[in-house]
C-alpha positions in Angstrom: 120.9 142.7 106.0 124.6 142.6 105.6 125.8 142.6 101.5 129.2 141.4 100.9 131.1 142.6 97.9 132.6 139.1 97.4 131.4 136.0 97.8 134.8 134.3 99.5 133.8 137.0 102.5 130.4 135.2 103.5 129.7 134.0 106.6 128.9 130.3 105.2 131.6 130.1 103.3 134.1 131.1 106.0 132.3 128.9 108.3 133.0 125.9 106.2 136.2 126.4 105.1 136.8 126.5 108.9 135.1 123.2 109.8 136.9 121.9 106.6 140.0 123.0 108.1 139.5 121.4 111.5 138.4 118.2 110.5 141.5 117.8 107.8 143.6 119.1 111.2 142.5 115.8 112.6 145.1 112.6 113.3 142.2 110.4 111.6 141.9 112.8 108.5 145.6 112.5 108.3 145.9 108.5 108.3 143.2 108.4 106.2 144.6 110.8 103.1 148.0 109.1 103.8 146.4 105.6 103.6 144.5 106.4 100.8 147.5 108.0 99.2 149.8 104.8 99.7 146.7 102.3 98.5 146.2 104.2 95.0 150.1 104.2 94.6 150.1 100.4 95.5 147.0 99.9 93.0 149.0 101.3 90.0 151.8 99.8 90.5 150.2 96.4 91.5 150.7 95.2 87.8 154.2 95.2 88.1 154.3 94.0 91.9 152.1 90.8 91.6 153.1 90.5 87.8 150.4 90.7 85.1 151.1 93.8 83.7 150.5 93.5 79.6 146.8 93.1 80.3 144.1 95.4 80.2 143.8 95.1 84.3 147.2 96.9 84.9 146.1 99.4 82.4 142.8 99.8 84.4 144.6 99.7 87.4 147.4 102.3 86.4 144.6 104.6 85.8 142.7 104.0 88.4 145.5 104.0 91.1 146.5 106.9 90.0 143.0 108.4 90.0 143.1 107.5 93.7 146.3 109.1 94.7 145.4 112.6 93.1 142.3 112.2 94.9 144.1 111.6 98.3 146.6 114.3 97.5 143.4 116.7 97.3 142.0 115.3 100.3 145.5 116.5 102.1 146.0 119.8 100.4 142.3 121.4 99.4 139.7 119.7 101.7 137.6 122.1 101.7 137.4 122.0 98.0 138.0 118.0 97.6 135.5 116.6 100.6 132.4 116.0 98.8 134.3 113.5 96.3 135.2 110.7 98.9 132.7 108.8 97.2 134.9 108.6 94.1 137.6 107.4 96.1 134.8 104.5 97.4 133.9 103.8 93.4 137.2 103.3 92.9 137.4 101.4 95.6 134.5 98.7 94.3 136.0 99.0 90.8 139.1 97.4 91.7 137.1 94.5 93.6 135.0 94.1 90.2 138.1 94.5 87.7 139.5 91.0 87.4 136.3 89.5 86.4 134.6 92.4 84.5 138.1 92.9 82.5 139.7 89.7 82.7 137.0 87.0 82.6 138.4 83.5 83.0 141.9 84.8 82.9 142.4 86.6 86.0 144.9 84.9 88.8 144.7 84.0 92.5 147.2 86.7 92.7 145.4 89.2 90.4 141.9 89.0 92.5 143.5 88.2 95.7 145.8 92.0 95.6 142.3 93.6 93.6 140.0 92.4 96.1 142.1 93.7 99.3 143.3 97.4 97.7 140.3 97.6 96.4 138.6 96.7 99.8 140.7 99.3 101.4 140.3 102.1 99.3 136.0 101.5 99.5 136.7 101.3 103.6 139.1 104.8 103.4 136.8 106.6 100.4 133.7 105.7 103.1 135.7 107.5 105.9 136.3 110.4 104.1 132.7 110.3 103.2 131.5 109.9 106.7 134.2 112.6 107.8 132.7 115.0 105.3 129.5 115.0 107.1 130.9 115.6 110.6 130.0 112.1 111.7 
């Protein structure tokens, strides 16, 4: 049996920071962290885009939004470290779809669910392809 002084120079762990660095090499990777990237910018700034900011859904989507787009910048730079929480970037994802009516009740707009529901659609689509790109599939 082979002992290793450090734990960064074990075989598993160079092994998956390898596969972690060829699947974030990948054109598909790259889309998806830019496209992720681009939705969570669009989702914090959507308040001020479709107009209903002064509520407490552009304050939910400010945070949120900009939850996303550290997320993505993590999936770009660290993947090896940042994989496992794609399915963050999917809750975030289902939050927006859920946002106008668990925040806003009877006030939310055509507008306001219309832009929620599609970014969030996307970022549950992109957060599952990171998931799904995780495991090799």
């Amino acid at each position: 049996m082979v002992m290793h002084s450090r734990i960064e120079e074990h075989p598993d762990i160079q092994a998956m920071r390898a596969r972690a660095t060829e699947i974030s090499a990948r054109p598909t990777a790259q889309a998806t962290e830019g496209l992720t990237l681009l939705t969570g910018l669009y989702l914090a700034i959507s308040p001020w885009v479709i107009g209903f900011n002064g509520n407490p859904l552009a304050v939910s989507n400010l945070v949120t939004g900009i939850a996303l787009a550290v997320l993505a910048l993590g999936f770009g730079s660290v993947f090896e470290r940042t994989f496992g929480m794609g399915w963050a970037a999917a809750a975030i994802g289902a939050w927006a779809i859920v946002a106008p009516w668990a925040i806003q009740h009877a006030s939310a707009t055509t507008g306001t669910i219309a832009s929620n529901t599609a970014t969030g659609a996307v970022a549950l689509v992109l957060g599952l392809m990171t998931t799904a790109m995780a495991r090799g599939s």
